[in-house]
N, C-alpha and C positions, 0 to 999 in steps of 0.2 A: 240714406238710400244705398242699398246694398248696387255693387259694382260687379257686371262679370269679370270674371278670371279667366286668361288664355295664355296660354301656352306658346311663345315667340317661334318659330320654326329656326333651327341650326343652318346656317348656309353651309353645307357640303362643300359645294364648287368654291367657293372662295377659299374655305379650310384646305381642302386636295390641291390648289392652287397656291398658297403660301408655305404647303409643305415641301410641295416642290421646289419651290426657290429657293431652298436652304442647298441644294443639292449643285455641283459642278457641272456635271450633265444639263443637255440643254433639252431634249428632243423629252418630251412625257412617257412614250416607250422603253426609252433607254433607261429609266431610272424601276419602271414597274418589272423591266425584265431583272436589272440589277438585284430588285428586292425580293422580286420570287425565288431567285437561288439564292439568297442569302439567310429568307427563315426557311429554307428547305438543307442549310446547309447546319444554324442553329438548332433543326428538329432532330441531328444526329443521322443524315440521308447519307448515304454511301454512292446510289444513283440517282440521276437528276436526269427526266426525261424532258425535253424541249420540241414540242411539234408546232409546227406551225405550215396554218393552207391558205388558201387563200383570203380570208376575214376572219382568224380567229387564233391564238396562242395560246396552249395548254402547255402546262406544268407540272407533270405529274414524280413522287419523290416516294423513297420506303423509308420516310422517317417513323417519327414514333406518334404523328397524331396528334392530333386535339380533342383533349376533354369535353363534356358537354358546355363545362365553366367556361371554359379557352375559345369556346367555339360561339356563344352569345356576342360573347364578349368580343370578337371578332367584327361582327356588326355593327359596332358601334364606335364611334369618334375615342372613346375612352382609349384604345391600343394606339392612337396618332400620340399617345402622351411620352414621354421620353423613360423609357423601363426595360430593365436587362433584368432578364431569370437571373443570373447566373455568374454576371460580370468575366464571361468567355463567347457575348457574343455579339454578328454584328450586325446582323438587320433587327427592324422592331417587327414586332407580330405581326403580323395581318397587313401589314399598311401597303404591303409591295400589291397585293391583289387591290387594294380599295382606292390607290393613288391612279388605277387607271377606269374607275366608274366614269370619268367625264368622255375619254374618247373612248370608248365601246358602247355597245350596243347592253349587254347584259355581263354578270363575271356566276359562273357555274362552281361549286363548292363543294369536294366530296371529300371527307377527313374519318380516318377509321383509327382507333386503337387497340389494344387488344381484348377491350370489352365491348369498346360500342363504335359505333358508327352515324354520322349524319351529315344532309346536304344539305343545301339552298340558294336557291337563283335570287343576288343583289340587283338592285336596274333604279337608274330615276323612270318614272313616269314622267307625262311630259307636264313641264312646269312648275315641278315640286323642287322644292331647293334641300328636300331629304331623300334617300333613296328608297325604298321599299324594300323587307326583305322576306322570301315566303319559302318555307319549309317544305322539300319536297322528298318524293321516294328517292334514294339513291341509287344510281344506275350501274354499280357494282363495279366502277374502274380501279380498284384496289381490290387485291388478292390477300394479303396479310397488311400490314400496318403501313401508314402513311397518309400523304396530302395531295388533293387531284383538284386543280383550278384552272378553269379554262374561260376566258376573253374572249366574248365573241364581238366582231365589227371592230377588223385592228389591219390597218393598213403600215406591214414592216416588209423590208428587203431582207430574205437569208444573210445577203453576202455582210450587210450591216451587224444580224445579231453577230454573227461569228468574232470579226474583232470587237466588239462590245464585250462578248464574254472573253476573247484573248486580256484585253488590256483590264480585266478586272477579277478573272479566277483562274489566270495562268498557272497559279502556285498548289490549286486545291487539290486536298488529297482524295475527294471523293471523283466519278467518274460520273462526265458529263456528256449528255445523247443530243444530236440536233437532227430530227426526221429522221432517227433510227441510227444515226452514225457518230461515233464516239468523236468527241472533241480532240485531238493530239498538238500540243503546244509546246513542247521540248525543241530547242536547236536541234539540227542533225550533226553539227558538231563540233567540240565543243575544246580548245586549248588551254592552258593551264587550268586546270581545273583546281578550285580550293575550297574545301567543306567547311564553315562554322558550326561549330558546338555540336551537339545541344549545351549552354553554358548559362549559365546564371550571372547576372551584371545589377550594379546598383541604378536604378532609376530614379532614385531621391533616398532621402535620409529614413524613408521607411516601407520602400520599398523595392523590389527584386526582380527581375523582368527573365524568363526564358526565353534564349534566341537562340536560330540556327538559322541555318541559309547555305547558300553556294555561291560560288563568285567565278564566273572564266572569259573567257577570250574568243569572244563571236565572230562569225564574217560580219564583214561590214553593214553599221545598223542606221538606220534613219537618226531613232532615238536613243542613243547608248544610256547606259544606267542601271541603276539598282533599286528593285522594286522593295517596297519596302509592305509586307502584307501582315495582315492582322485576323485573328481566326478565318483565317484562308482565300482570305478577300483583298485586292493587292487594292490600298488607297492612297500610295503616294509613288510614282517613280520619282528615285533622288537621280539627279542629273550630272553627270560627272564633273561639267562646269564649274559647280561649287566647289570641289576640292583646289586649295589653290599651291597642291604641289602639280609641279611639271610634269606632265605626261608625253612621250613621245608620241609624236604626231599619227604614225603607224599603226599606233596601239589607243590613241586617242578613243574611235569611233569605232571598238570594237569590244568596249566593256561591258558586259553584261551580268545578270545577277540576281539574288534576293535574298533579304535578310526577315525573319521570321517573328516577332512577338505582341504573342496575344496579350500581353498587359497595357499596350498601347490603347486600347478602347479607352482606358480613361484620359487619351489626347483624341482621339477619336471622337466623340459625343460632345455636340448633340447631333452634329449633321451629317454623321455617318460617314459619307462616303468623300468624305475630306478629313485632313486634323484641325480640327476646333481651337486647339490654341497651340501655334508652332516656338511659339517664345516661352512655353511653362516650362520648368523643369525636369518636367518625363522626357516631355519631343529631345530637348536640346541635351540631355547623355546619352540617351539613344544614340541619337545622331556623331555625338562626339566619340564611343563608344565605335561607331560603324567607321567612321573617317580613320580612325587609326587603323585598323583592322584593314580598308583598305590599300592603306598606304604604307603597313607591312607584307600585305601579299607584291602591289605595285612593284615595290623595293626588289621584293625577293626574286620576283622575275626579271627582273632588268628592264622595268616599262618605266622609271625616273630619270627625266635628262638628269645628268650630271648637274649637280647646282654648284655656284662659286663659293665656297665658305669664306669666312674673314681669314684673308690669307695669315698672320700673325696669330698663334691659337694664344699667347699672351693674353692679346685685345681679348677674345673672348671669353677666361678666367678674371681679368678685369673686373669686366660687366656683370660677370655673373657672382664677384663675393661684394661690387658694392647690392644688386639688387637682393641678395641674401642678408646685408648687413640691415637694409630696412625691413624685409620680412620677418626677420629673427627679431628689430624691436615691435613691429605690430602686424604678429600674423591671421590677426583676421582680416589682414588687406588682402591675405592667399585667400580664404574664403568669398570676402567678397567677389574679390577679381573672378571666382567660379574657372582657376584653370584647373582639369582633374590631371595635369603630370605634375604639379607644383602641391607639396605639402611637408609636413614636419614626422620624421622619423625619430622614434625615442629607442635609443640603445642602451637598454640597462648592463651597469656593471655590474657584476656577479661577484667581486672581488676590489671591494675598495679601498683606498690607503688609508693604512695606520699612519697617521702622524702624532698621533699622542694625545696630550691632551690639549697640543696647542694648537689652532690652526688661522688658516688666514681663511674666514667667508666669502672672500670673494674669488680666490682661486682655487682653495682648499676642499675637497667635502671633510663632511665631520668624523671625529671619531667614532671604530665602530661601537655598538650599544649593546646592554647589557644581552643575553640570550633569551632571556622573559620579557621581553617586551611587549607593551599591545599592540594591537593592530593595525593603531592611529600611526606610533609611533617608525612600524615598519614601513607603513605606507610613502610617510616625512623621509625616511632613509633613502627609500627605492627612486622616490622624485628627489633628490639632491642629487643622487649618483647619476640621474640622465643627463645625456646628449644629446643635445638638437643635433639633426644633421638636415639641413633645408637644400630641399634639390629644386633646382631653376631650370626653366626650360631650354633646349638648345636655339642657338642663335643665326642663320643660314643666309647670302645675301642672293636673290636670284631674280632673274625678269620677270615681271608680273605678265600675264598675259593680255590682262587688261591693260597695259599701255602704263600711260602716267597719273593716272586715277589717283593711285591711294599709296601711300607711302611706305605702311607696313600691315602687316596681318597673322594672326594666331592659329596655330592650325595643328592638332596632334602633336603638342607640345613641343610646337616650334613656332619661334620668332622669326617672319619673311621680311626682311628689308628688299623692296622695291628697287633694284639696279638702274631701271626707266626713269624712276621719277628725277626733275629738277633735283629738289635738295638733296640728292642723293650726289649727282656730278659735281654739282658745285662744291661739296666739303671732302668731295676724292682731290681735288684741286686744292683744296687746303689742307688737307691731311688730315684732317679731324672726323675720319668715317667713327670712330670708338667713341666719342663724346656725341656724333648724332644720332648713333644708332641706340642709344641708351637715354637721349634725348625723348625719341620717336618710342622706347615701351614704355617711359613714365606717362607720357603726352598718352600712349592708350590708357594705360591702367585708370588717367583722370578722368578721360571717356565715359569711363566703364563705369565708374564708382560719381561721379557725379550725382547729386551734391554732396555728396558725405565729403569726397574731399578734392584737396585743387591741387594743382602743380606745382605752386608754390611750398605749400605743406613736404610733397614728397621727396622736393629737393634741397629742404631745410632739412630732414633726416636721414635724407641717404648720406652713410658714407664711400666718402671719393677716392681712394689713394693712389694716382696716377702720376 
Protein backbone atom coordinates (compact mmCIF):
# COMPACT_ATOMS: atom_id res chain seq x y z
CA UNK A 1 0.00 0.00 0.00
CA UNK A 2 1.48 3.05 -1.26
CA UNK A 3 1.74 5.78 1.81
CA UNK A 4 1.40 9.58 1.29
CA UNK A 5 4.37 11.75 1.59
CA UNK A 6 4.32 15.24 3.50
CA UNK A 7 6.24 17.57 3.93
CA UNK A 8 6.66 18.48 8.22
CA UNK A 9 6.29 22.44 8.47
CA UNK A 10 9.63 24.20 10.08
CA UNK A 11 8.66 26.01 13.27
CA UNK A 12 9.99 29.52 12.67
CA UNK A 13 8.88 30.90 16.01
CA UNK A 14 10.55 28.33 18.08
CA UNK A 15 13.88 28.64 15.78
CA UNK A 16 13.67 32.99 16.02
CA UNK A 17 13.01 32.09 19.65
CA UNK A 18 16.19 29.97 20.42
CA UNK A 19 18.21 32.02 18.36
CA UNK A 20 17.71 34.65 20.39
CA UNK A 21 18.70 33.20 23.62
CA UNK A 22 22.12 32.79 22.64
CA UNK A 23 22.27 36.51 22.78
CA UNK A 24 22.97 38.78 26.31
CA UNK A 25 20.38 41.19 25.40
CA UNK A 26 17.18 40.60 26.87
CA UNK A 27 14.35 42.69 25.09
CA UNK A 28 13.75 40.99 21.03
CA UNK A 29 14.22 44.61 19.61
CA UNK A 30 17.33 45.21 21.01
CA UNK A 31 19.02 42.30 19.43
CA UNK A 32 17.01 42.91 15.85
CA UNK A 33 18.24 46.50 16.01
CA UNK A 34 21.79 45.29 16.96
CA UNK A 35 21.75 42.97 13.84
CA UNK A 36 20.40 45.41 11.38
CA UNK A 37 23.56 47.64 11.90
CA UNK A 38 25.70 45.10 12.04
CA UNK A 39 25.12 43.42 8.30
CA UNK A 40 24.79 46.87 7.27
CA UNK A 41 28.06 47.49 8.79
CA UNK A 42 29.59 43.91 7.12
CA UNK A 43 27.82 45.06 3.63
CA UNK A 44 30.74 47.85 3.67
CA UNK A 45 27.99 50.99 4.63
CA UNK A 46 29.64 54.06 5.44
CA UNK A 47 25.93 55.50 6.58
CA UNK A 48 23.45 53.78 8.51
CA UNK A 49 20.05 55.50 8.56
CA UNK A 50 17.77 54.70 11.70
CA UNK A 51 13.96 56.03 11.45
CA UNK A 52 11.70 55.21 13.55
CA UNK A 53 7.50 56.45 13.98
CA UNK A 54 5.30 55.49 15.65
CA UNK A 55 4.81 51.38 14.78
CA UNK A 56 7.57 50.72 12.51
CA UNK A 57 11.83 50.75 12.29
CA UNK A 58 13.52 51.11 9.07
CA UNK A 59 16.92 50.73 8.28
CA UNK A 60 18.05 51.91 5.42
CA UNK A 61 22.31 51.69 4.57
CA UNK A 62 24.64 52.42 1.07
CA UNK A 63 26.22 49.24 1.21
CA UNK A 64 26.97 47.03 -1.56
CA UNK A 65 23.68 44.96 -1.66
CA UNK A 66 22.57 41.60 -2.19
CA UNK A 67 22.75 39.37 -5.14
CA UNK A 68 19.73 37.71 -6.37
CA UNK A 69 21.64 34.31 -4.78
CA UNK A 70 22.14 36.42 -1.31
CA UNK A 71 18.79 37.81 -1.51
CA UNK A 72 16.57 34.06 -1.69
CA UNK A 73 18.52 32.95 0.39
CA UNK A 74 17.73 35.64 2.73
CA UNK A 75 14.23 34.01 3.07
CA UNK A 76 15.10 31.16 4.37
CA UNK A 77 16.22 29.64 7.82
CA UNK A 78 19.42 28.56 5.79
CA UNK A 79 21.50 32.22 6.82
CA UNK A 80 20.31 31.55 10.86
CA UNK A 81 23.38 28.82 10.13
CA UNK A 82 26.62 29.99 11.60
CA UNK A 83 28.75 31.61 8.30
CA UNK A 84 31.31 34.49 7.85
CA UNK A 85 32.03 35.73 3.97
CA UNK A 86 35.09 36.85 4.97
CA UNK A 87 36.20 36.09 8.58
CA UNK A 88 36.09 40.19 9.16
CA UNK A 89 32.73 40.18 10.18
CA UNK A 90 30.19 40.31 12.82
CA UNK A 91 26.72 39.97 12.22
CA UNK A 92 25.12 36.87 10.23
CA UNK A 93 23.05 37.81 7.09
CA UNK A 94 19.83 38.34 7.10
CA UNK A 95 18.93 37.07 10.63
CA UNK A 96 18.84 40.71 12.29
CA UNK A 97 15.58 41.56 9.90
CA UNK A 98 14.00 37.83 10.34
CA UNK A 99 14.75 37.61 14.33
CA UNK A 100 12.09 40.25 14.59
CA UNK A 101 8.99 38.32 12.20
CA UNK A 102 7.46 37.30 15.56
CA UNK A 103 6.85 40.94 17.10
CA UNK A 104 6.00 42.78 13.99
CA UNK A 105 3.37 42.98 11.94
CA UNK A 106 5.24 42.54 8.35
CA UNK A 107 9.33 43.30 7.62
CA UNK A 108 9.49 45.29 4.01
CA UNK A 109 12.80 44.39 1.87
CA UNK A 110 14.38 46.62 -0.73
CA UNK A 111 18.26 45.55 -1.69
CA UNK A 112 19.90 47.12 -5.00
CA UNK A 113 23.32 46.44 -6.48
CA UNK A 114 24.99 47.80 -9.09
CA UNK A 115 23.08 45.57 -11.64
CA UNK A 116 19.97 44.63 -10.07
CA UNK A 117 17.60 45.28 -7.58
CA UNK A 118 14.77 43.46 -5.64
CA UNK A 119 12.12 43.52 -2.90
CA UNK A 120 9.59 41.52 -0.79
CA UNK A 121 7.16 41.83 1.95
CA UNK A 122 8.13 38.60 4.71
CA UNK A 123 4.85 38.13 7.42
CA UNK A 124 3.31 34.81 9.11
CA UNK A 125 -0.15 34.46 8.17
CA UNK A 126 -2.11 33.77 10.92
CA UNK A 127 -1.47 30.32 12.15
CA UNK A 128 1.28 29.17 9.99
CA UNK A 129 4.33 28.26 11.86
CA UNK A 130 6.34 29.37 8.43
CA UNK A 131 6.34 32.85 7.12
CA UNK A 132 5.26 33.64 3.77
CA UNK A 133 7.30 35.52 1.38
CA UNK A 134 5.98 37.54 -1.92
CA UNK A 135 7.84 39.35 -4.36
CA UNK A 136 6.94 42.74 -4.88
CA UNK A 137 7.71 46.11 -7.21
CA UNK A 138 10.24 47.95 -5.46
CA UNK A 139 9.38 51.34 -4.19
CA UNK A 140 12.67 52.89 -5.16
CA UNK A 141 14.13 53.88 -1.53
CA UNK A 142 17.58 53.41 -2.67
CA UNK A 143 19.27 55.82 -5.03
CA UNK A 144 22.72 53.87 -5.82
CA UNK A 145 23.57 50.63 -3.99
CA UNK A 146 22.58 49.33 -0.74
CA UNK A 147 19.93 47.80 1.83
CA UNK A 148 16.30 49.28 2.96
CA UNK A 149 14.20 47.15 5.63
CA UNK A 150 11.58 48.36 7.30
CA UNK A 151 9.44 46.60 10.69
CA UNK A 152 6.22 47.52 10.59
CA UNK A 153 4.17 46.95 14.20
CA UNK A 154 7.35 47.69 16.57
CA UNK A 155 6.51 49.24 19.83
CA UNK A 156 10.45 51.05 20.87
CA UNK A 157 11.37 54.28 23.02
CA UNK A 158 13.90 56.78 20.95
CA UNK A 159 15.62 57.44 24.29
CA UNK A 160 16.14 53.38 24.53
CA UNK A 161 17.50 52.86 20.92
CA UNK A 162 20.09 55.61 21.48
CA UNK A 163 22.01 53.93 24.45
CA UNK A 164 21.61 50.54 22.73
CA UNK A 165 23.47 51.74 19.93
CA UNK A 166 25.91 53.98 22.45
CA UNK A 167 26.82 50.76 24.41
CA UNK A 168 27.43 48.72 21.22
CA UNK A 169 28.77 50.82 17.99
CA UNK A 170 30.32 53.72 20.09
CA UNK A 171 33.75 52.88 18.31
CA UNK A 172 32.31 52.60 14.55
CA UNK A 173 33.90 54.23 11.90
CA UNK A 174 30.89 54.46 9.70
CA UNK A 175 28.24 57.33 10.48
CA UNK A 176 25.12 56.70 12.25
CA UNK A 177 21.51 58.73 11.69
CA UNK A 178 18.56 58.35 14.22
CA UNK A 179 15.40 60.35 12.67
CA UNK A 180 17.67 62.38 10.54
CA UNK A 181 20.28 63.14 13.37
CA UNK A 182 23.70 62.00 13.39
CA UNK A 183 24.54 59.80 16.44
CA UNK A 184 27.84 61.75 18.53
CA UNK A 185 29.43 59.42 21.29
CA UNK A 186 33.04 60.85 21.85
CA UNK A 187 33.59 62.32 25.66
CA UNK A 188 33.88 66.20 25.48
CA UNK A 189 36.91 65.76 27.28
CA UNK A 190 39.28 63.81 27.37
CA UNK A 191 42.84 63.70 29.99
CA UNK A 192 45.87 61.74 29.45
CA UNK A 193 45.32 60.81 26.30
CA UNK A 194 47.29 57.44 24.99
CA UNK A 195 46.97 56.03 21.34
CA UNK A 196 47.63 51.96 20.66
CA UNK A 197 49.06 50.88 17.53
CA UNK A 198 47.93 50.14 14.85
CA UNK A 199 50.34 47.02 16.05
CA UNK A 200 50.42 43.48 15.48
CA UNK A 201 50.57 40.96 18.59
CA UNK A 202 50.62 37.13 18.75
CA UNK A 203 47.18 35.53 19.52
CA UNK A 204 48.31 31.97 19.58
CA UNK A 205 51.20 30.05 18.11
CA UNK A 206 49.69 30.69 14.66
CA UNK A 207 48.18 33.51 14.66
CA UNK A 208 48.45 37.65 14.56
CA UNK A 209 45.88 39.87 15.69
CA UNK A 210 45.83 43.84 14.53
CA UNK A 211 44.93 46.29 17.44
CA UNK A 212 44.63 49.73 18.10
CA UNK A 213 42.66 51.80 20.45
CA UNK A 214 42.82 54.81 22.71
CA UNK A 215 43.01 54.89 26.29
CA UNK A 216 42.26 58.35 28.75
CA UNK A 217 41.08 59.93 31.61
CA UNK A 218 37.12 60.66 31.63
CA UNK A 219 34.92 62.71 34.06
CA UNK A 220 33.39 60.59 36.38
CA UNK A 221 31.75 57.47 34.83
CA UNK A 222 28.94 55.11 36.13
CA UNK A 223 30.88 52.30 34.35
CA UNK A 224 34.56 52.88 33.95
CA UNK A 225 36.49 50.55 31.29
CA UNK A 226 37.82 49.46 28.26
CA UNK A 227 35.58 48.48 25.46
CA UNK A 228 36.95 46.00 23.76
CA UNK A 229 35.39 46.02 19.88
CA UNK A 230 35.67 43.79 17.07
CA UNK A 231 34.85 44.92 13.29
CA UNK A 232 33.40 47.90 14.95
CA UNK A 233 30.98 46.53 17.16
CA UNK A 234 32.00 46.86 20.92
CA UNK A 235 31.15 43.19 22.50
CA UNK A 236 32.85 43.20 25.77
CA UNK A 237 33.42 46.23 28.21
CA UNK A 238 36.49 44.97 30.34
CA UNK A 239 36.08 46.48 33.67
CA UNK A 240 38.97 47.98 35.43
CA UNK A 241 38.00 45.87 38.53
CA UNK A 242 39.93 43.03 36.94
CA UNK A 243 43.30 44.50 36.97
CA UNK A 244 44.66 43.78 40.25
CA UNK A 245 47.34 46.60 40.33
CA UNK A 246 46.38 49.65 42.63
CA UNK A 247 44.74 52.27 41.16
CA UNK A 248 44.32 55.54 42.87
CA UNK A 249 40.94 56.05 44.18
CA UNK A 250 40.76 59.60 42.05
CA UNK A 251 41.59 58.01 39.07
CA UNK A 252 39.73 54.84 39.77
CA UNK A 253 36.25 55.70 38.19
CA UNK A 254 37.45 57.76 35.42
CA UNK A 255 39.09 55.31 33.04
CA UNK A 256 38.04 54.95 30.01
CA UNK A 257 38.92 53.48 26.56
CA UNK A 258 38.94 50.98 23.52
CA UNK A 259 40.99 48.64 22.24
CA UNK A 260 40.37 47.44 18.58
CA UNK A 261 40.73 43.71 16.91
CA UNK A 262 39.01 42.24 14.22
CA UNK A 263 40.70 38.65 14.66
CA UNK A 264 38.81 38.22 17.78
CA UNK A 265 35.54 36.87 15.73
CA UNK A 266 37.14 33.67 16.12
CA UNK A 267 36.45 34.12 20.20
CA UNK A 268 33.54 35.78 19.12
CA UNK A 269 31.24 33.02 17.48
CA UNK A 270 28.80 31.51 17.67
CA UNK A 271 26.83 34.09 19.64
CA UNK A 272 28.07 36.99 18.36
CA UNK A 273 27.38 39.47 20.57
CA UNK A 274 29.34 37.95 23.56
CA UNK A 275 32.94 35.97 23.40
CA UNK A 276 32.02 32.38 23.17
CA UNK A 277 34.92 31.15 24.83
CA UNK A 278 36.80 33.68 27.38
CA UNK A 279 39.30 30.72 28.59
CA UNK A 280 40.81 29.86 24.78
CA UNK A 281 43.86 31.07 24.01
CA UNK A 282 42.86 34.05 21.59
CA UNK A 283 40.58 35.88 24.42
CA UNK A 284 43.19 35.20 27.27
CA UNK A 285 46.61 37.08 25.14
CA UNK A 286 44.41 39.56 24.01
CA UNK A 287 43.54 40.27 27.24
CA UNK A 288 46.92 39.77 28.77
CA UNK A 289 48.36 41.75 25.83
CA UNK A 290 45.85 44.72 26.98
CA UNK A 291 46.48 44.53 31.01
CA UNK A 292 50.16 45.37 30.31
CA UNK A 293 49.57 48.12 28.08
CA UNK A 294 47.35 49.19 30.59
CA UNK A 295 49.39 49.31 33.45
CA UNK A 296 52.17 50.93 31.40
CA UNK A 297 50.18 53.89 30.48
CA UNK A 298 48.64 53.64 34.53
CA UNK A 299 52.38 53.81 35.67
CA UNK A 300 53.35 56.44 33.31
CA UNK A 301 50.84 58.90 34.54
CA UNK A 302 51.18 58.45 38.07
CA UNK A 303 47.60 56.66 38.52
CA UNK A 304 49.53 53.49 40.75
CA UNK A 305 49.48 53.65 44.47
CA UNK A 306 52.86 53.29 45.43
CA UNK A 307 53.06 49.33 46.23
CA UNK A 308 55.48 48.06 49.19
CA UNK A 309 58.18 45.86 47.43
CA UNK A 310 60.12 43.22 49.58
CA UNK A 311 62.05 45.56 51.45
CA UNK A 312 65.64 43.46 51.19
CA UNK A 313 66.13 43.32 47.10
CA UNK A 314 68.51 40.33 48.35
CA UNK A 315 65.07 38.25 49.11
CA UNK A 316 64.06 39.01 45.84
CA UNK A 317 67.27 37.74 43.69
CA UNK A 318 66.89 34.74 46.08
CA UNK A 319 63.64 33.80 44.69
CA UNK A 320 64.03 34.62 41.63
CA UNK A 321 67.58 32.19 40.77
CA UNK A 322 65.92 29.42 42.81
CA UNK A 323 62.59 29.78 40.56
CA UNK A 324 65.06 29.98 37.46
CA UNK A 325 67.16 26.95 38.78
CA UNK A 326 63.81 24.80 38.25
CA UNK A 327 62.84 26.43 34.83
CA UNK A 328 66.33 26.06 33.42
CA UNK A 329 65.80 22.06 34.39
CA UNK A 330 62.25 21.77 33.01
CA UNK A 331 61.22 24.71 30.92
CA UNK A 332 58.29 23.59 29.53
CA UNK A 333 56.83 24.27 33.25
CA UNK A 334 57.29 28.17 31.47
CA UNK A 335 55.18 26.99 28.75
CA UNK A 336 52.83 25.27 30.59
CA UNK A 337 52.47 27.97 33.39
CA UNK A 338 51.32 30.11 29.97
CA UNK A 339 53.25 33.32 31.78
CA UNK A 340 53.95 35.50 28.36
CA UNK A 341 57.06 37.84 30.55
CA UNK A 342 58.75 34.48 31.53
CA UNK A 343 60.70 32.49 28.71
CA UNK A 344 64.31 31.48 27.58
CA UNK A 345 66.59 33.82 25.60
CA UNK A 346 69.51 32.05 23.56
CA UNK A 347 72.58 34.39 23.27
CA UNK A 348 74.82 33.11 20.63
CA UNK A 349 78.49 33.47 20.95
CA UNK A 350 80.09 34.72 17.91
CA UNK A 351 83.54 34.02 19.28
CA UNK A 352 84.21 30.84 21.12
CA UNK A 353 87.15 29.66 23.20
CA UNK A 354 90.06 27.92 21.84
CA UNK A 355 91.03 25.61 24.35
CA UNK A 356 92.62 22.94 22.24
CA UNK A 357 91.99 19.96 21.89
CA UNK A 358 91.31 19.32 25.26
CA UNK A 359 88.32 20.28 26.96
CA UNK A 360 85.97 19.74 29.85
CA UNK A 361 81.93 18.96 28.37
CA UNK A 362 80.47 20.07 31.03
CA UNK A 363 82.06 23.54 31.50
CA UNK A 364 83.98 23.82 28.34
CA UNK A 365 82.42 24.26 24.58
CA UNK A 366 84.28 22.50 22.16
CA UNK A 367 86.99 23.21 20.01
CA UNK A 368 86.56 25.21 17.14
CA UNK A 369 85.93 22.91 13.76
CA UNK A 370 87.30 22.63 10.65
CA UNK A 371 86.11 25.78 8.13
CA UNK A 372 84.29 23.04 5.70
CA UNK A 373 82.03 21.95 7.71
CA UNK A 374 78.28 20.82 7.11
CA UNK A 375 75.40 22.18 8.22
CA UNK A 376 74.45 19.59 10.80
CA UNK A 377 77.74 20.27 12.16
CA UNK A 378 77.42 24.13 12.52
CA UNK A 379 74.20 24.01 13.68
CA UNK A 380 75.77 21.35 16.86
CA UNK A 381 78.48 24.35 17.27
CA UNK A 382 76.00 27.25 17.39
CA UNK A 383 73.74 25.12 20.12
CA UNK A 384 76.71 24.33 22.46
CA UNK A 385 77.84 27.92 22.40
CA UNK A 386 74.19 29.12 23.77
CA UNK A 387 73.26 30.73 26.83
CA UNK A 388 70.12 30.41 28.62
CA UNK A 389 69.37 33.43 30.22
CA UNK A 390 65.66 32.62 31.97
CA UNK A 391 63.91 35.92 32.99
CA UNK A 392 61.27 35.60 36.00
CA UNK A 393 58.81 37.73 36.67
CA UNK A 394 58.96 40.56 39.16
CA UNK A 395 57.88 40.00 42.71
CA UNK A 396 55.69 43.15 44.49
CA UNK A 397 53.92 42.79 48.13
CA UNK A 398 50.70 45.11 48.21
CA UNK A 399 46.92 45.12 49.61
CA UNK A 400 44.75 43.37 47.63
CA UNK A 401 41.57 45.21 47.24
CA UNK A 402 39.60 42.33 47.75
CA UNK A 403 40.31 42.06 51.37
CA UNK A 404 41.81 38.55 52.61
CA UNK A 405 40.39 36.51 49.86
CA UNK A 406 43.32 35.33 48.09
CA UNK A 407 46.74 35.26 48.85
CA UNK A 408 48.62 36.04 45.70
CA UNK A 409 47.92 36.67 41.99
CA UNK A 410 49.75 37.10 38.59
CA UNK A 411 49.27 39.89 36.58
CA UNK A 412 51.67 41.60 33.73
CA UNK A 413 54.40 39.77 34.90
CA UNK A 414 54.18 40.29 38.28
CA UNK A 415 53.79 38.28 41.38
CA UNK A 416 51.03 40.22 43.94
CA UNK A 417 51.55 38.87 47.42
CA UNK A 418 48.48 39.93 49.41
CA UNK A 419 49.55 42.22 52.58
CA UNK A 420 45.74 41.58 54.03
CA UNK A 421 45.68 38.20 53.96
CA UNK A 422 46.39 36.02 57.42
CA UNK A 423 49.34 33.95 56.24
CA UNK A 424 50.93 36.90 55.09
CA UNK A 425 51.01 38.66 59.01
CA UNK A 426 51.60 35.70 60.73
CA UNK A 427 55.21 34.79 58.89
CA UNK A 428 56.15 38.86 59.02
CA UNK A 429 56.03 37.84 62.66
CA UNK A 430 58.27 35.03 62.03
CA UNK A 431 60.43 36.47 59.56
CA UNK A 432 59.94 34.08 57.09
CA UNK A 433 58.06 36.67 54.37
CA UNK A 434 61.04 35.06 51.54
CA UNK A 435 60.38 31.40 52.17
CA UNK A 436 56.28 32.12 51.92
CA UNK A 437 56.24 34.16 49.25
CA UNK A 438 58.08 31.49 47.21
CA UNK A 439 55.89 28.95 48.98
CA UNK A 440 52.51 30.82 47.70
CA UNK A 441 54.15 30.90 43.47
CA UNK A 442 55.00 27.16 43.60
CA UNK A 443 51.40 26.42 45.48
CA UNK A 444 50.14 28.70 42.03
CA UNK A 445 52.21 27.30 39.53
CA UNK A 446 50.52 23.54 41.00
CA UNK A 447 47.17 25.29 40.54
CA UNK A 448 47.82 25.87 37.20
CA UNK A 449 49.42 22.78 35.98
CA UNK A 450 47.26 20.31 37.83
CA UNK A 451 47.43 17.10 37.19
CA UNK A 452 50.56 17.18 35.31
CA UNK A 453 52.26 18.00 38.27
CA UNK A 454 52.13 18.49 42.30
CA UNK A 455 54.04 20.48 44.95
CA UNK A 456 55.67 18.12 46.01
CA UNK A 457 57.49 17.24 42.50
CA UNK A 458 58.41 21.07 42.38
CA UNK A 459 59.98 21.35 45.75
CA UNK A 460 61.95 18.12 45.25
CA UNK A 461 63.61 20.31 42.11
CA UNK A 462 63.95 23.56 43.08
CA UNK A 463 67.02 24.54 44.16
CA UNK A 464 67.30 26.61 47.61
CA UNK A 465 70.45 28.31 48.63
CA UNK A 466 69.41 30.44 51.43
Amino acid sequence: MMRKKSKPPVNWLRTISDFRASYELTEPWEIVVVELIANSLDAGASQIHLTYDENSLTCMDDGIGMTKEQFLDYHTLGSFAVKDRDGKSIGWAGVGAKLGLDICEEIYTETKTQKEIHASILKFESGDMEPIMYEVDPHDHITRTGTYTKLVGLDLQIREIVDLIKNNYTHTDSMIYLNGDQLEFQPDEQYEFRTLGPRKIPLNTRMKGKVKGELWIDGELDNPGIDVVVCEKTVERYHVSGLKMRVKSDILKRINGWVRCDELTEAVKPSKDRFNDKHGSIYQNFIKWMKDEMRYWLKSIGALESSVKIVDSKDVKDIKRSLRSLWGKYPKLMKEFKLPQIGIVEEIDENPPDHGDKFDKDTDSPPPLPPNDGEKKKRRRRKRNTKKNIHVPDIELIEFDKGDEESLEFEGGVFYVNTRHPGYKTNVIKGNIKSYTLHLILEKMTDLLKPKISLWFLYENIEVEW
